[in-house]
C-alpha positions as CSV (number, residue, x, y, z in Angstrom):
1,X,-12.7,-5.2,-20.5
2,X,-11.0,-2.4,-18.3
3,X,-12.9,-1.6,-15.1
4,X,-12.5,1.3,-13.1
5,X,-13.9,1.3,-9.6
6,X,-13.6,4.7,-7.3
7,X,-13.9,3.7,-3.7
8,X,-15.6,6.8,-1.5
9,X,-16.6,6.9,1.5
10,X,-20.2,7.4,2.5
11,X,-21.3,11.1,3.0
12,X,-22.3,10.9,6.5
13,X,-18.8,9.0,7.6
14,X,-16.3,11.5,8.8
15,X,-13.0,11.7,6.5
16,X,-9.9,12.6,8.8
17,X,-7.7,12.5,6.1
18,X,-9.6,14.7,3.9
19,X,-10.2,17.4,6.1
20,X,-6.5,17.6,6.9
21,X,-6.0,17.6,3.0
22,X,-8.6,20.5,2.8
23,X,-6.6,22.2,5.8
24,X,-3.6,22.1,4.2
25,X,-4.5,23.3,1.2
26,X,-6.5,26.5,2.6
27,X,-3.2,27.0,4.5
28,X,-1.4,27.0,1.2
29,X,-4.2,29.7,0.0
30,X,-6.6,27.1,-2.4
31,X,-10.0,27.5,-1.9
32,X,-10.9,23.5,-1.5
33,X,-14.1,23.0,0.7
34,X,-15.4,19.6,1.3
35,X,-12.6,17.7,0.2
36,X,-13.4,13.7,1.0
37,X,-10.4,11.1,-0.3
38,X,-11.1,7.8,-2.0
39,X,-8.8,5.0,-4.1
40,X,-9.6,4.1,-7.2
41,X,-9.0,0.0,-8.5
42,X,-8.7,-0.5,-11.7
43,X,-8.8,-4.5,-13.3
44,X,-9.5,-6.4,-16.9
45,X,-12.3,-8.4,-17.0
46,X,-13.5,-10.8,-19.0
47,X,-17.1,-10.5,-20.0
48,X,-18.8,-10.6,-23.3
49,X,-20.6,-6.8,-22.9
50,X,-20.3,-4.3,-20.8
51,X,-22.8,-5.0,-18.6
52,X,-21.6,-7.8,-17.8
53,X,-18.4,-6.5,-17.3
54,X,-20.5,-3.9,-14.7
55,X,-22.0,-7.0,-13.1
56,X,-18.8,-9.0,-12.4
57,X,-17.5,-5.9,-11.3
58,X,-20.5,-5.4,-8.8
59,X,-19.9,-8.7,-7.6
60,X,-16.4,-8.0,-6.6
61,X,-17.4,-5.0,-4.8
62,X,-19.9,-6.8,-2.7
63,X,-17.6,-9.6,-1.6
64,X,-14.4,-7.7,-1.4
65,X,-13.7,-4.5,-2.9
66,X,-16.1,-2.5,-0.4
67,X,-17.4,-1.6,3.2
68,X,-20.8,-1.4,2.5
69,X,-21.4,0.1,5.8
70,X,-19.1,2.6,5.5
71,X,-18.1,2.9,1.5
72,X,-19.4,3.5,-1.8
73,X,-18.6,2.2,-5.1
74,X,-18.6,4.1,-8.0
75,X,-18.0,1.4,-11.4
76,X,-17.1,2.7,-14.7
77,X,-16.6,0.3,-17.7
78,X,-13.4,1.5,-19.8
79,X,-12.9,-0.7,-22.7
């Protein structure tokens, strides 16, 4: 099964990177507030149901994918 994980960080961890984004695109005239940037990983695994796919996926997360202390994971099942 296709997994889709979408890395964030926390909401009370500072983005640097987003707020220069949101900078530069209110300097380019967009109205973009509270811009925050991620990275999304996307994998095939095998499971027999998507839950299980969701809890393989979880796994990975925990022991690799993600700062906990600093990160969120958001998992989405695919296929």
């Amino acid at each position: 099964m296709k997994i889709k994980v979408t890395v964030q960080l926390k909401p009370a961890i500072l983005d640097p990177q987003g707020k220069a984004v949101e900078q530069g695109l209110q300097t380019l005239g967009f109205n973009a507030r509270h811009v925050r940037i991620g990275r999304a990983i996307e994998f095939d695994v095998e499971a027999p149901t998507p839950e299980a796919a969701r809890a393989e996926a979880q796994k990975m997360c925990e022991a690799l994918l993600v700062n906990p202390i600093m990160e969120k994971a958001i998992i989405e099942v695919l296929s």
